[in-house]
C-alpha positions in Angstrom: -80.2 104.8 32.7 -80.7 108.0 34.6 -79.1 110.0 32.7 -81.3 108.8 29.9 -84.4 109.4 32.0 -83.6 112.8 32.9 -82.8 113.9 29.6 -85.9 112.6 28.6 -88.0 114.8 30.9 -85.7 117.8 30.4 -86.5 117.2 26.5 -90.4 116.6 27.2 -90.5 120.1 29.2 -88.7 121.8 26.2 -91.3 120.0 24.1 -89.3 118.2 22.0 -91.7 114.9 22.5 -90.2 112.4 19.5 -86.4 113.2 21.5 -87.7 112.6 24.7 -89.3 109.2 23.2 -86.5 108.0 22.0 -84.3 108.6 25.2 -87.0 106.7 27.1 -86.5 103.8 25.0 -82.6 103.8 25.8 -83.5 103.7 29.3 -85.9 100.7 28.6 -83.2 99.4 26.7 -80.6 99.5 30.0 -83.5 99.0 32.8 -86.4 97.4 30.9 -89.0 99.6 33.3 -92.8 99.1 31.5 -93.4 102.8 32.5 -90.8 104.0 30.3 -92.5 102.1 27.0 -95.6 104.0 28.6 -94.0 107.2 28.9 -92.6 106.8 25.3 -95.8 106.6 24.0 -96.7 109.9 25.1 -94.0 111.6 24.0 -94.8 110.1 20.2 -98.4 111.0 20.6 -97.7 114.6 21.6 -95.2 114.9 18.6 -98.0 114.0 16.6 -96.1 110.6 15.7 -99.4 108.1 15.3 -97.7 104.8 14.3 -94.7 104.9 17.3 -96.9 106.2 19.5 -99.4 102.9 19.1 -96.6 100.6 18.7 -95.1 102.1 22.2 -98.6 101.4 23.8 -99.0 98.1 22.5 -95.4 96.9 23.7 -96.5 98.1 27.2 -99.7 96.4 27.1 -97.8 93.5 26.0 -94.9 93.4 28.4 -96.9 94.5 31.4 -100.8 93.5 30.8 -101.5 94.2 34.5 -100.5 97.3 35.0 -102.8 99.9 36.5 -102.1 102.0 33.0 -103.6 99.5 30.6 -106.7 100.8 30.3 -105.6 104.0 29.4 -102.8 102.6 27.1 -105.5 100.4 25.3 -107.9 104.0 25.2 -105.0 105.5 23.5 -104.5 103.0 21.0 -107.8 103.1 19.6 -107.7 106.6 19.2 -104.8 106.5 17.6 -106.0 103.7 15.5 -108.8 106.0 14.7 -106.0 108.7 13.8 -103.9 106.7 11.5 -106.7 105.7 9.4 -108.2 109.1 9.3 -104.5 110.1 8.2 -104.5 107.5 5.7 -107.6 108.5 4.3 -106.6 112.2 4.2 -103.6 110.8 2.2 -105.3 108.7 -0.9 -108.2 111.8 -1.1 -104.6 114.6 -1.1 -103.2 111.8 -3.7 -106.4 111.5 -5.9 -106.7 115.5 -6.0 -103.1 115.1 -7.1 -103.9 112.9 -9.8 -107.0 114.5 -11.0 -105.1 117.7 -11.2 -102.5 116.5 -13.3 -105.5 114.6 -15.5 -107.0 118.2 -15.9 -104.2 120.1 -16.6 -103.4 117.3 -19.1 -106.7 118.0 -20.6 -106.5 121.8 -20.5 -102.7 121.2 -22.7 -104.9 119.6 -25.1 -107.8 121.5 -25.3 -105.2 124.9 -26.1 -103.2 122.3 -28.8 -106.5 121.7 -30.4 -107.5 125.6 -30.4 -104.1 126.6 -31.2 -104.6 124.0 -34.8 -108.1 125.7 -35.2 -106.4 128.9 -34.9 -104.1 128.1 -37.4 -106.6 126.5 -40.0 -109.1 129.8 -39.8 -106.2 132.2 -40.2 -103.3 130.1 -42.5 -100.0 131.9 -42.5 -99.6 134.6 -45.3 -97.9 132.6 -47.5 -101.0 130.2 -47.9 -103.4 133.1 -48.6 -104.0 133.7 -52.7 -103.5 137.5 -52.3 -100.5 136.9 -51.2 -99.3 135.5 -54.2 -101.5 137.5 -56.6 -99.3 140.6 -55.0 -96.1 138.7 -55.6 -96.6 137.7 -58.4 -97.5 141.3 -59.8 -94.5 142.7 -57.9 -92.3 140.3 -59.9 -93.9 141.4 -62.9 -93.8 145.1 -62.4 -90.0 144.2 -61.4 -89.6 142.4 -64.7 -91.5 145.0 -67.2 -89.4 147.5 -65.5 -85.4 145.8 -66.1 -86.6 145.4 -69.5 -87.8 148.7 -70.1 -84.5 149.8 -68.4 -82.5 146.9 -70.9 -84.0 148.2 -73.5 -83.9 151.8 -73.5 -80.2 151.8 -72.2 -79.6 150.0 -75.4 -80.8 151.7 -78.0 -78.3 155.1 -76.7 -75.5 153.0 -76.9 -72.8 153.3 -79.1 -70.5 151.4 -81.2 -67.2 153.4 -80.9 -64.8 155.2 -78.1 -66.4 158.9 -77.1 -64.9 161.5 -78.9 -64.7 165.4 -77.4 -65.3 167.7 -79.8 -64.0 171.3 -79.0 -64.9 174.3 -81.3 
């Protein structure tokens, strides 16, 4: 038990409050001492632990209802009260801006799917415009007249028979 106690106050000087707390429940655990579930409770509060802080408070209220410290015990636990609902609060507004966000970015995903179709119904791709096919088309024309203009003069030079040198 004291070495649990002394740790505990060697730990609340270092400021490491929820260690401290939890080494003066041990010693309540082996010497069940009111002041230590007292002393607890401040060690949660300064850490800034709400809920263990109350629930140390109201086991010392509890197991000691006369003690001089109830008052102050009892002050604590309606501030803290106060605390954990403003926490709470905090919590469901930090979790509706969560959810809104994601609603609006949802939104915004849409809104640049529906431009991006826009986008792509005032300027088709290439292939869907006429004048692309118009040029195509009298490429494969021009490419046509031209192999049978080639065809045709290539054959009309051509000759039946095996070329002959003639030498003088």
């Amino acid at each position: 038990m004291a070495n649990h106690v002394q740790l505990a106050q060697q730990l609340f000087k270092e400021q490491k409050y929820s260690a401290a707390a939890e080494q003066l429940k041990l010693a309540y655990e082996t010497q069940p001492n009111p002041l230590f579930l007292f002393n607890a409770g401040q060690a949660y509060r300064k850490a800034m632990w709400p809920q263990e802080a109350k629930q140390m408070y109201e086991r010392f209220v509890s197991t000691a209802p006369d003690h001089q410290l109830v008052p102050e015990a009892k002050g604590y636990i309606q501030t803290l009260d106060s605390l954990i609902e403003e926490r709470e609060a905090k919590q469901k507004v930090e979790l509706t801006l969560i959810e809104k966000q994601g609603e609006l970015q949802e939104q915004v995903r849409k809104r640049e799917e529906v431009q991006r179709a826009l986008d792509r119904a005032k300027n088709p791709p290439i292939y869907r415009k006429p004048w692309f096919w118009a040029v195509t088309g009298a490429a494969v024309a021009a490419a046509g007249v031209t192999l049978t203009i080639s065809l045709v003069v290539t054959s009309r030079f051509k000759t039946d028979g095996p070329t002959i040198a003639v030498s003088y």
